[in-house]
N, C-alpha and C positions, 0 to 999 in steps of 0.2 A: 682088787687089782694091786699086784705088789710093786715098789719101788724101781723105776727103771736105772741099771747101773751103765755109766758111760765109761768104757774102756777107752787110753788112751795110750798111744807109741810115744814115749818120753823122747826119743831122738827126732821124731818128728815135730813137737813140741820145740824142743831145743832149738831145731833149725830153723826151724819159724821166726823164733823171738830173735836166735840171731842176724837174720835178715833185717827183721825191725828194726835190732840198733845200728845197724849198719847205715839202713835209711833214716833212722832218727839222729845220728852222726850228721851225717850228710846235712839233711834237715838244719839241724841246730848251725851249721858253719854257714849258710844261706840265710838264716834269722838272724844270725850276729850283724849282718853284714845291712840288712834290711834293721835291724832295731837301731844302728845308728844314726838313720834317718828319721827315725818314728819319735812318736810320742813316750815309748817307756821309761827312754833313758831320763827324758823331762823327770817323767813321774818319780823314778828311782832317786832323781837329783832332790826331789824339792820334800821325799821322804826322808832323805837322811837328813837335809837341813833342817825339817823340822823337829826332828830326833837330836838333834845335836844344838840347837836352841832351846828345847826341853832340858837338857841336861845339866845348861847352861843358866836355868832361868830365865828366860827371856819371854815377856811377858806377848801372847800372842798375837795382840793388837800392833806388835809392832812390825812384825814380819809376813801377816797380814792384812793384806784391804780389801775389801770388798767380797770375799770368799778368793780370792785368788790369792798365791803364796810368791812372796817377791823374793826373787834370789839373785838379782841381778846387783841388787846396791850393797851384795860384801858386808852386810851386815854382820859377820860375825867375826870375820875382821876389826871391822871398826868396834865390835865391844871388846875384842882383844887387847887392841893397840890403846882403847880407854883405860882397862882394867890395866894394863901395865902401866901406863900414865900417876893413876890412883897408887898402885903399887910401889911407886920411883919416890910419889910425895910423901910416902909413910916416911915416919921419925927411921933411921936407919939402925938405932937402938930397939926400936917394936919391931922391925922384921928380921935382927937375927934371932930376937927371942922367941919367935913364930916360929924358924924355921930347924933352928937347934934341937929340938925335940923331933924334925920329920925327916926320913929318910926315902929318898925318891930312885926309883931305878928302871930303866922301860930301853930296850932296843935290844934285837937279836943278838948282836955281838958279847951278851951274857950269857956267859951257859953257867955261871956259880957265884954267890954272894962274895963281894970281898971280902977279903982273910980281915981287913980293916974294923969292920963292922961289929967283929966278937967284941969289941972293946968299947962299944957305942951304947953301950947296956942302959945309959938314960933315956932313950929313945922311947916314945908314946908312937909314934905309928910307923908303919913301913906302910908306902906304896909301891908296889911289883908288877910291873902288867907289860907286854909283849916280848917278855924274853923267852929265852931257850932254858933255861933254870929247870932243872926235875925233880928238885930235893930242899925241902927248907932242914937247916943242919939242929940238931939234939942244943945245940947252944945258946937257942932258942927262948929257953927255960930262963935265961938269964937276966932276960928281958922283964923286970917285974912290975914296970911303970908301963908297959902294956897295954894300949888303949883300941888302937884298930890297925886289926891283919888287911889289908884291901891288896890280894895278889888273885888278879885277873886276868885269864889269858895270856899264862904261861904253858910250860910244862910239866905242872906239879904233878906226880903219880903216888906222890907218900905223905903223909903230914907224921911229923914225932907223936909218941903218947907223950912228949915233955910241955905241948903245949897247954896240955891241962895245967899246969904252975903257972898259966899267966891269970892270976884272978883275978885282976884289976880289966880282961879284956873286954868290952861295950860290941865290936864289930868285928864278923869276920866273913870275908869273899872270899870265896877259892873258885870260881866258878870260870869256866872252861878251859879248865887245866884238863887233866889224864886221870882224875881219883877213881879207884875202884871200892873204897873205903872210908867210912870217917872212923876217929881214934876213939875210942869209949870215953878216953880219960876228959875230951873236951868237954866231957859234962861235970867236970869241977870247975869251969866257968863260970860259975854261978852265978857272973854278971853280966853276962852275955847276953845282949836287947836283938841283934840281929844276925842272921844266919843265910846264907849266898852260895847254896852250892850247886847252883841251876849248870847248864851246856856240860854237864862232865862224859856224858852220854852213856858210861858201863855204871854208875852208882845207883844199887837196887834196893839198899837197906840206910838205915841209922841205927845205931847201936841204942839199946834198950836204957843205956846211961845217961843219956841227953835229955830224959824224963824230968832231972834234976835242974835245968834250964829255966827257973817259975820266971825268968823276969826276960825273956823272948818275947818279945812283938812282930817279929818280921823273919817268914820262913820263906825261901823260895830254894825249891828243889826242881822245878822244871826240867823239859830236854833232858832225862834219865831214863832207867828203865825199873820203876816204884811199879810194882804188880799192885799195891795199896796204899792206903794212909799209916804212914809207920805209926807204930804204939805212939813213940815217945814223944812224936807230936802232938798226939791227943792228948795229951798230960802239960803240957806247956798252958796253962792254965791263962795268961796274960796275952797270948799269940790274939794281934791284931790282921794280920795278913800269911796269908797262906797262897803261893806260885805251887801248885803240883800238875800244871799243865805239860800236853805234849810226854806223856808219858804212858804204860800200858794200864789204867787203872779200868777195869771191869764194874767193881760198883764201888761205894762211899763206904763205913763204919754206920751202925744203928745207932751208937752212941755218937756220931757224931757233933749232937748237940751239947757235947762237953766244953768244946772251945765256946764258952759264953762270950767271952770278949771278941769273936772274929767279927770284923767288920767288909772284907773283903777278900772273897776265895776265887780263886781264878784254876778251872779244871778244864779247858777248851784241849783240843787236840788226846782224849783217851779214848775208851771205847768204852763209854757209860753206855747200859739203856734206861738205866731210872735212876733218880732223884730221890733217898728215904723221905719219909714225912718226918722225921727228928729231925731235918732244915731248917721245920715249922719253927722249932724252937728256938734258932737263932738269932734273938731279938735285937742285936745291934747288927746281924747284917746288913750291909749298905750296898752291896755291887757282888754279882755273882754272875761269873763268864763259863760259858760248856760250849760244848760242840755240839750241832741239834741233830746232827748225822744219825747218830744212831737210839738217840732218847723217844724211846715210848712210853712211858709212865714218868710224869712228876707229879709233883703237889700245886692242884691250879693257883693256889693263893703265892705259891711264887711270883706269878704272873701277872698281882693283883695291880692295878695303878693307884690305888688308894693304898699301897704300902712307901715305906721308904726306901724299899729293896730298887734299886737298877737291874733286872733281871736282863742278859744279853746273850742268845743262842747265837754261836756263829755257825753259819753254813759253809762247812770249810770245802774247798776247790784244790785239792792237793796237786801237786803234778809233779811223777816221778821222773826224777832222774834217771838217764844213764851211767850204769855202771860201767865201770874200766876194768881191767887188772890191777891196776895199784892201787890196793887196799889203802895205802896210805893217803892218797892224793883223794879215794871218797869220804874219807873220815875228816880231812881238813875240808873240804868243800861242805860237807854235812854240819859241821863244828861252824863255820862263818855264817851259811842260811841259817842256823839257828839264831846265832848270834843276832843276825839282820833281823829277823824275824822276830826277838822281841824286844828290840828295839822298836820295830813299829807299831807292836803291841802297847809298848809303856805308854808310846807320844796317843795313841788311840785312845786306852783309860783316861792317861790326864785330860783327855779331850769329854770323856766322858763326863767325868768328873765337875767338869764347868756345864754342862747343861742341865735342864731340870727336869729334863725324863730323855727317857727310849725306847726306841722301838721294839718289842717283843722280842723280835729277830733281829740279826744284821747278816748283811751278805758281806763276807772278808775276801777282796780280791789277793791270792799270794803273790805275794812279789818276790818269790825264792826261785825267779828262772835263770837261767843259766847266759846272764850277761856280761 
């Protein structure tokens, strides 16, 4: 009996689905209206709090009691107004010497580094995050005391190949900016410990130069679109963590049991259906995150509880969006749920991370609705 084929009328198709969003329009401005009342926005509130006490340090016990998450006593406030307290009694000779080496920059009203800065060449870190900025400038290079790039959530679409001359650099975030590329030349870093070029959303490759990276510990490429595990990752010999979640990855590398030092891979949100048995061989694996969606074949000893592995399938609940015409206005709404999304990932690990086992599975409720 051969294959039956279903012919379909594309415009009747079309007009269908746009009917749907018309009612899912609809829909969602009747949810808004009702979510204000409800319990999500709770939920929503007392996730980010928890995510922004994570980031904070703030040791669990204090923000919760009893299983329940207290948001109401401004806790993070009051370790604000602490920490500047502590900050006012430093010697005021120890905190300009703190600060004279940092350069801080963050509000829309920047769309370009000041002209002032070329001249600021002793400088060990920039901090860059919520401007309009699309260009770190070639002068870059000059910077040879270079210690950590941390430019998050701007609008970067270019990085120089001058930033390879900074060889003194330890840290570098780019991550959800606009890159379609990284520079080859970044792989004369050669002291480059961490690497952050997660939410770019178009970045598909890494340049075969970054092989040169031995002293990397911390990769996170997430939220991209990586078809695989780039080469030049598997050669980072030192890499302790590896983010290539949320991306199109189909299977793993056979050699992946290259990375001997991984202790923590995090591959949730691709479309694996198997797990090689070269995993077997990762002997300091400590925590490994997928999506159980679509895995039919792994290695049962993954799953073993006599190992030290935290093995954790999530069973992800995606729920699509409505699209609009402004292609611009889905790409920032896409850019921020990722954003959110792993943020609540990070506070979830950390959380993992203090218990002493888990569950095979976990069910991940998404909180990427449209509130």
């Amino acid at each position: 009996m051969g294959h039956k084929v279903v012919v379909f009328d594309i415009s009747v198709i079309r007009a269908l689905w746009e009917t749907r969003v018309k009612k899912h329009k609809a829909w969602q401005k009747k949810e808004a209206e009702r979510l204000e009342k409800s319990a999500l926005e709770k939920i929503k509130e007392e996730w980010n709090f928890v995510a922004e006490c994570r980031r904070k340090g703030i040791p669990q016990a204090v923000y919760c009691k009893n299983g329940f998450i207290d948001t109401s006593v401004r806790l993070l406030d009051k370790i604000e107004r602490n920490a500047l307290t502590r900050q006012s009694s430093l010697p005021k000779d120890r905190g300009k010497r703190s600060s004279a080496f940092v350069f801080e920059l963050s509000g829309e009203h920047w769309t370009e580094l000041p002209d002032s800065l070329k001249e600021q060449t002793h400088l060990k870190e920039w901090h860059i995050s919520n401007t309009l900025i699309q260009i770190i400038p070639t002068y870059i290079e000059l910077f040879q005391a270079m210690r950590i790039l941390d430019l998050p959530k701007n609008q970067i679409s270019h990085l120089p190949a001058e930033i390879g001359c900074l060889k003194n650099l330890k840290e570098l975030n780019v991550s959800f900016n606009h890159l379609k590329s990284i520079p080859p030349e970044l792989g004369d870093c050669e002291n480059l410990d961490r690497l952050d070029c997660s939410g770019n959303l178009e970045l598909m490759e890494l340049p075969f130069e970054l092989s040169n990276l031995k002293q990397v510990t911390f990769v996170d490429i997430s939220a991209n679109k990586f078809s695989s595990v780039p080469i030049c990752v598997l050669r980072m010999s030192n890499l302790q963590w590896l983010d290539i979640s949320n991306n199109n990855l189909i299977d793993l590398p056979q050699d992946i049991d290259r990375l001997e030092e991984l202790q923590s891979f995090l591959l949730y949100k691709n479309k694996l259906t198997y797990l090689p048995y070269s995993m077997l061989n990762l002997k300091k694996l400590t925590l490994l995150v997928v999506s159980g969606d679509h895995l039919v074949e792994l290695p049962t000893a993954l799953c073993d509880s006599s190992t030290p592995l935290k093995f954790v399938s999530l069973m992800d609940n995606p729920i699509d969006n409505a699209r609009c015409e402004d292609g611009d206005e889905i790409m920032e709404s896409e850019r921020d749920r990722q954003h959110f999304d792993k943020e609540v990932m990070k506070a979830y690990i950390e959380d993992l991370k203090e218990r002493e086992s888990v569950p095979s599975y976990t069910t991940k409720v998404s909180f990427s609705l449209q509130l």
